[in-house]
N, C-alpha and C positions, 0 to 999 in steps of 0.2 A: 223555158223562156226562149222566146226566136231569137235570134242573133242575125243581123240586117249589115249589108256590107254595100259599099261607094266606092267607085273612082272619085278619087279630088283630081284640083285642078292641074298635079302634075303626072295626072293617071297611075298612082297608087294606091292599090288596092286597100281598104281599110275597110275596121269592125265600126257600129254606130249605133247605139240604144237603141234606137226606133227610128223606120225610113219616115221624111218628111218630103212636101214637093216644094217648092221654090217658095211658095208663099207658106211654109212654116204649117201648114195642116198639115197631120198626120194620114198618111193616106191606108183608104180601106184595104182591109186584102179580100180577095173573091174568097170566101166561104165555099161555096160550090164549083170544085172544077168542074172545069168543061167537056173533060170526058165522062163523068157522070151522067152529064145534060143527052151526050151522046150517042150511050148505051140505051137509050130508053129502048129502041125499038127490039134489041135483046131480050129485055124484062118484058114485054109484050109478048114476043112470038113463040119465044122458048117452055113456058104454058102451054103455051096453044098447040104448040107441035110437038110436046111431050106427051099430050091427053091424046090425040087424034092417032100415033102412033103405036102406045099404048093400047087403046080401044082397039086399032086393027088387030092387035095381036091377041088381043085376051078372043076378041070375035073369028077369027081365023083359028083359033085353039081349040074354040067353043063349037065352031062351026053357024054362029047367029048370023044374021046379017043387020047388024050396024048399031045392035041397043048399046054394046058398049064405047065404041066410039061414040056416041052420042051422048053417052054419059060422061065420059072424061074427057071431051071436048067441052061439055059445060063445066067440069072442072077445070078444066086451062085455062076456059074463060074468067072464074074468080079468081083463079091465081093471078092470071094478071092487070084485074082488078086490084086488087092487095097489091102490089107489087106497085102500079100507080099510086096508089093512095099513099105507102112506105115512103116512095121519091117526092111526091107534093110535102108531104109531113115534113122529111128532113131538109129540101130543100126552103120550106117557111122556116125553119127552126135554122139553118142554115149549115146545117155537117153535109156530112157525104153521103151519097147514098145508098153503100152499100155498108 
């Protein structure tokens, strides 16, 4: 259970079942912070830049030039496909998104 805390009117701090605003609604709490909303472009790049580095190396190992960056760069690309689709999902449903 949350436990919600006030200043009254003589600025003492105090406990209150549930924060209310002036006119007696109960007010929402943001579901999704807003560093979540933040991070996206993390969830985006770090895919992307984990396949294409990945690939250089396996192809520098290998001595290819580029089939597999090519190919784990299209994998970063799903991953963060998935990884959008994960943060849409929880942000409709309203948690966090990781």
């Amino acid at each position: 259970m949350k436990r919600y805390f006030i200043f009254d009117k003589n600025l003492n701090f105090k406990s209150v079942p549930r924060f209310e605003n002036k006119k007696g609604n109960q007010l929402k709490n943001n579901k999704v912070p807003i560093v979540n909303i933040l991070n996206i472009g993390y969830y985006i790049l770090a895919p992307l830049l984990m396949g294409v580095f990945l690939g250089l190396a396996i192809d520098r190992w290998f001595k290819l030039k580029g089939i597999f960056t090519l190919l784990f760069l299209f994998i970063g690309w799903i991953g963060s496909l998935y990884n959008l689709y994960k943060i849409y999902k929880n942000y409709k449903n309203g948690k966090a998104a990781y």
